[in-house]
C-alpha atoms as an extended CHARMM CRD file, in Angstrom:
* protein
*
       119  EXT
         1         1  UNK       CA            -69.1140000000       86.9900000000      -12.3590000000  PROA      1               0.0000000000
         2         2  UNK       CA            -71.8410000000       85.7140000000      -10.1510000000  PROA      2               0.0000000000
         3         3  UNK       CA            -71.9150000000       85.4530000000       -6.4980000000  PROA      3               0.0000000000
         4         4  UNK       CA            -71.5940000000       81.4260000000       -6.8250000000  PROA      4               0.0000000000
         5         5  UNK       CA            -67.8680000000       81.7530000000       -8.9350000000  PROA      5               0.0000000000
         6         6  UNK       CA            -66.5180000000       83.1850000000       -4.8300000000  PROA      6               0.0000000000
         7         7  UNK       CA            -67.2840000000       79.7730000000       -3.3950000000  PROA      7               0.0000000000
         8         8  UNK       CA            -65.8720000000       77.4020000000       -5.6430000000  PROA      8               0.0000000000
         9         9  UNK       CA            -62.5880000000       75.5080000000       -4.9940000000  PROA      9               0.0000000000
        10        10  UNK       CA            -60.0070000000       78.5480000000       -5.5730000000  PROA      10              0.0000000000
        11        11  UNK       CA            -61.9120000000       81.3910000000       -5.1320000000  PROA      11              0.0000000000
        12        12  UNK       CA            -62.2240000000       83.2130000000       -1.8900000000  PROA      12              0.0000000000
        13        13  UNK       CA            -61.0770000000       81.4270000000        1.5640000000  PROA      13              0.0000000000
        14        14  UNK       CA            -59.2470000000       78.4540000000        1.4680000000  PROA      14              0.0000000000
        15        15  UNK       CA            -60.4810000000       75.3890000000        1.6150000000  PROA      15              0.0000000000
        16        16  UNK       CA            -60.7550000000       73.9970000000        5.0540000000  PROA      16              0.0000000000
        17        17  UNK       CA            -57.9200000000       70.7790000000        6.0250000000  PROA      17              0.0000000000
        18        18  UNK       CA            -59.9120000000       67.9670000000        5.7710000000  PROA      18              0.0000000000
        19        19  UNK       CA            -60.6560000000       66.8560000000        9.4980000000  PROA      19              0.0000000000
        20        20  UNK       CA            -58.3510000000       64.5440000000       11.4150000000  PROA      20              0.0000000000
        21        21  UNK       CA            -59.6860000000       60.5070000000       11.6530000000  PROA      21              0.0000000000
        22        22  UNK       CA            -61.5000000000       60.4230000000       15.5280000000  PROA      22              0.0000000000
        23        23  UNK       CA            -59.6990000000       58.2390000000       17.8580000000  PROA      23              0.0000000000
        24        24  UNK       CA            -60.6330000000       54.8590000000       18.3400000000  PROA      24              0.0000000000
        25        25  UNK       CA            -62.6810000000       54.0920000000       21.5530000000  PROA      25              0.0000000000
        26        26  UNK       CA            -60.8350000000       51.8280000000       23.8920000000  PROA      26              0.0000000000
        27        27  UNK       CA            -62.9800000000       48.6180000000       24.6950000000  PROA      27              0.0000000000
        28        28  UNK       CA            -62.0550000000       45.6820000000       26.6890000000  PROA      28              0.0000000000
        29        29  UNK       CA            -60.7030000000       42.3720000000       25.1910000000  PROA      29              0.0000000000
        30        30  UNK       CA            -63.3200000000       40.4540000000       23.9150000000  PROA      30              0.0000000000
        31        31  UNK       CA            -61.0160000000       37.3580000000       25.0530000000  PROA      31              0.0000000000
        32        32  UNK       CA            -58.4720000000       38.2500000000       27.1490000000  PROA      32              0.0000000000
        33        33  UNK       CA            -56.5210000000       35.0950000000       27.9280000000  PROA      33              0.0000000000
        34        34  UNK       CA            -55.5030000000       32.7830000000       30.2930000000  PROA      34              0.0000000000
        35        35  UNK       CA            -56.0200000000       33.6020000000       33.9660000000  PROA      35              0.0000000000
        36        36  UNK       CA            -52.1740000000       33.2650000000       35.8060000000  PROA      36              0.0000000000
        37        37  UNK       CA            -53.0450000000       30.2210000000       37.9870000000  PROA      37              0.0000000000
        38        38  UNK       CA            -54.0670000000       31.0290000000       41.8740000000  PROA      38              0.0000000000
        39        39  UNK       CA            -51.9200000000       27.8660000000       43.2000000000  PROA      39              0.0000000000
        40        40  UNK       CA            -49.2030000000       28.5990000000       41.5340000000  PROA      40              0.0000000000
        41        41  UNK       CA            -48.9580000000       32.6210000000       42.7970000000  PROA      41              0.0000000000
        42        42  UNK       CA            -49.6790000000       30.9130000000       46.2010000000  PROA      42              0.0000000000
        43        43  UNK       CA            -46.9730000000       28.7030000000       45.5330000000  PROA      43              0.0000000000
        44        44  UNK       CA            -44.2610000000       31.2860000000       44.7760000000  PROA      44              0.0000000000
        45        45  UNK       CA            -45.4550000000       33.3630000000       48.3790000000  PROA      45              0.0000000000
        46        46  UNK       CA            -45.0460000000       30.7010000000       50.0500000000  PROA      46              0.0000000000
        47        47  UNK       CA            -41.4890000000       30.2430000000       48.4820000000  PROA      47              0.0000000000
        48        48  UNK       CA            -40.8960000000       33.9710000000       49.4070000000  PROA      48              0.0000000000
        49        49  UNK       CA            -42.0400000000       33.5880000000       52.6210000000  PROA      49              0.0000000000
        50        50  UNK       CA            -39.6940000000       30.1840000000       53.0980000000  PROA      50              0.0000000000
        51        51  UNK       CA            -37.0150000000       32.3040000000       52.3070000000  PROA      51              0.0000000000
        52        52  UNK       CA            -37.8260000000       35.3570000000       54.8860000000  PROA      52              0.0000000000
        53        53  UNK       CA            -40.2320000000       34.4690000000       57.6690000000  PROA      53              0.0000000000
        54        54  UNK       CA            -41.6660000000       30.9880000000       57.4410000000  PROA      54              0.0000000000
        55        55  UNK       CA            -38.3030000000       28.8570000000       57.3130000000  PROA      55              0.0000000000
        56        56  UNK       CA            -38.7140000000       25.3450000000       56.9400000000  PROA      56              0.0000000000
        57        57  UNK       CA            -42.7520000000       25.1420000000       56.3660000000  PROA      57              0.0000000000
        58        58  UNK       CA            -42.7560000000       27.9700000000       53.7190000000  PROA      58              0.0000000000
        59        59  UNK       CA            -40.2140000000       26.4460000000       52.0210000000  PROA      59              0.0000000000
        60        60  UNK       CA            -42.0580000000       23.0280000000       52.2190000000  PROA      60              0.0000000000
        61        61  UNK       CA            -45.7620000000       24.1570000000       51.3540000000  PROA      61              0.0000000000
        62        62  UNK       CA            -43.4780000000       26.2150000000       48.0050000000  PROA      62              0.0000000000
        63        63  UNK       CA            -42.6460000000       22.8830000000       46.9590000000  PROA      63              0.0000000000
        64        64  UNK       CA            -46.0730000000       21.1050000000       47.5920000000  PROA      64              0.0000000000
        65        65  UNK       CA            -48.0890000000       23.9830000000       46.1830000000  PROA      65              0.0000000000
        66        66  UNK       CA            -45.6720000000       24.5140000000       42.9670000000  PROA      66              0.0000000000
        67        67  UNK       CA            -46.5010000000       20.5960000000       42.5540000000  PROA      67              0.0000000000
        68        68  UNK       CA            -49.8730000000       20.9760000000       42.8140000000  PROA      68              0.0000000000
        69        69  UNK       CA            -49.9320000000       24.1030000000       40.8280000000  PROA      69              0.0000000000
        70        70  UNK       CA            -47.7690000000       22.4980000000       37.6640000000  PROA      70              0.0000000000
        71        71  UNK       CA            -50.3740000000       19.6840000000       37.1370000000  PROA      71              0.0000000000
        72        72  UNK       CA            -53.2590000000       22.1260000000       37.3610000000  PROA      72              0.0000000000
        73        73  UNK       CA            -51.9250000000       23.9660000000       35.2200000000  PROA      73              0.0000000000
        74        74  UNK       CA            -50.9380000000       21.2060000000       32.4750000000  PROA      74              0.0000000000
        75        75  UNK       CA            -55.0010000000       19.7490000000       33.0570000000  PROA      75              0.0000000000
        76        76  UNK       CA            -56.2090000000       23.6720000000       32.6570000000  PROA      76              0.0000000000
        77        77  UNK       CA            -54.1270000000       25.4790000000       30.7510000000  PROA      77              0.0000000000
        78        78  UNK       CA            -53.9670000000       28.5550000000       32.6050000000  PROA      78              0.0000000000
        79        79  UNK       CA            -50.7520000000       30.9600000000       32.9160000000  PROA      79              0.0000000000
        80        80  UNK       CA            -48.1910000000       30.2750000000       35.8560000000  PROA      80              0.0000000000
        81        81  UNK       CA            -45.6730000000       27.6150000000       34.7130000000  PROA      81              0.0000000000
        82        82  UNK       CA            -42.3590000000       29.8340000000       35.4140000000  PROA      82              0.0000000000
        83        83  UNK       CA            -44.3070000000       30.7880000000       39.1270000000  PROA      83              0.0000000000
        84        84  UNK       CA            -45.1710000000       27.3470000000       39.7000000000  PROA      84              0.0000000000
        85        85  UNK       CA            -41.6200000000       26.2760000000       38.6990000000  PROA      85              0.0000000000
        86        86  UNK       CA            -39.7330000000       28.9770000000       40.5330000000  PROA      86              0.0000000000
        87        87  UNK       CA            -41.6600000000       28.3140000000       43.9350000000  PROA      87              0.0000000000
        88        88  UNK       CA            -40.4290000000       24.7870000000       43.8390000000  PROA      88              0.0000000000
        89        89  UNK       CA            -36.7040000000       25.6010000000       42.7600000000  PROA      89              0.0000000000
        90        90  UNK       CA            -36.4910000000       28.5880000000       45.9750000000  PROA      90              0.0000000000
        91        91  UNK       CA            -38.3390000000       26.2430000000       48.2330000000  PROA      91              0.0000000000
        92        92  UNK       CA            -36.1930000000       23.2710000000       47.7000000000  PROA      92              0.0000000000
        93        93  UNK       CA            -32.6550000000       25.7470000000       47.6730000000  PROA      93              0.0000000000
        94        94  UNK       CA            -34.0510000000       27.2000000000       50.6010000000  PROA      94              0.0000000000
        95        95  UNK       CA            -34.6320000000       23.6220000000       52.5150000000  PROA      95              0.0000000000
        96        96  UNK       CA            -31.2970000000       22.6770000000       51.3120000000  PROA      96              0.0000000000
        97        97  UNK       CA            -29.6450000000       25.7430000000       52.5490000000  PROA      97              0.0000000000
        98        98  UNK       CA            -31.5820000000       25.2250000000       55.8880000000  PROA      98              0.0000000000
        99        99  UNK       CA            -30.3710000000       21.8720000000       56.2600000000  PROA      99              0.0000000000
       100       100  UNK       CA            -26.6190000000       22.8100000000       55.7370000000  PROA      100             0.0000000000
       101       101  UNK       CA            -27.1980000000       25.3700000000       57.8350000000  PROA      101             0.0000000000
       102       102  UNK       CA            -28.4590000000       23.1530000000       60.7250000000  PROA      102             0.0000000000
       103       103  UNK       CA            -25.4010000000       20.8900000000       60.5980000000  PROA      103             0.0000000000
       104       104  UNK       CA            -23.3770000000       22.9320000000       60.3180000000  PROA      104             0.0000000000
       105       105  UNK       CA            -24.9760000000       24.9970000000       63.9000000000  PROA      105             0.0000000000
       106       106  UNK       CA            -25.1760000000       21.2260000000       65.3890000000  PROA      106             0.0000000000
       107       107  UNK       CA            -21.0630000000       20.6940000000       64.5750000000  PROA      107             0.0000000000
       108       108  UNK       CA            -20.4790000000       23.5760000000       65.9930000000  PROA      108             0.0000000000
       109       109  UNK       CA            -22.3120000000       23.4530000000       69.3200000000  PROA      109             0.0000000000
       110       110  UNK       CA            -20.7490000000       19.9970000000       69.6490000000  PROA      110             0.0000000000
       111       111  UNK       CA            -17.5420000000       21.4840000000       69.0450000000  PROA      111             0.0000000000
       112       112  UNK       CA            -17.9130000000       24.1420000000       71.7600000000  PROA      112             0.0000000000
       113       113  UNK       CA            -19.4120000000       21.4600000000       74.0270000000  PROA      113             0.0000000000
       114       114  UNK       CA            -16.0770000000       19.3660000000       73.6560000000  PROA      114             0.0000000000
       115       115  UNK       CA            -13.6240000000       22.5080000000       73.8110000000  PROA      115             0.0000000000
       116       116  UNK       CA            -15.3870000000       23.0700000000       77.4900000000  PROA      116             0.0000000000
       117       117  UNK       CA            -13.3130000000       22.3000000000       80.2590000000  PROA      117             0.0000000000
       118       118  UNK       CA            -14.7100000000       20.0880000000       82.3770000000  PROA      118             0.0000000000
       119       119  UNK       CA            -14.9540000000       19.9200000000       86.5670000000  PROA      119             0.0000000000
């Protein structure tokens, strides 16, 4: 037997595994989609703020930006509806709820004002 008959398929060392497929190289999205619409994650801050620091006027500029922010977003079709829809649903519960709430202070403080005895 010749040298050659060691090498073939069989003879000898095994045969090495046949090498495992290399990993496909992550690249960015060659379109990646619609940008979520600036107005309308202003809109929903401002709704977040109406309901935490800014009372009244971030619960009004939730609803005027959320307005604004829904027709840009029908004319450009960028991402945000659900923000832009949100922001004006907190923003007009939280102006609602503000409301209630100040009638409610102002019957009271009349209330008080009557129980007072007077001089």
């Amino acid at each position: 037997m010749s040298a050659t008959g060691w090498t073939q398929q069989g003879w000898g060392a095994p045969a090495a595994p046949p090498a495992p497929p290399a990993p496909a190289a992550w690249s960015a999205p060659t379109h990646p989609g619609p940008r979520t619409s600036t107005m309308a994650v202003m809109a929903i801050l401002a709704a977040a703020a109406g309901t935490t620091v800014l009372v009244g006027l971030g619960s009004v500029a939730a609803i005027v930006l959320g307005a604004i922010a829904l027709s840009q977003i029908r004319r450009t079709g960028e991402d945000g509806r659900l923000l832009a829809i949100w922001a004006i649903v907190l923003g007009a519960v939280t102006l609602v709820a503000l409301t209630i709430a100040t009638i409610v202070g102002i019957g009271m403080v009349v209330s008080l004002v009557e129980q007072m005895p007077s001089f």
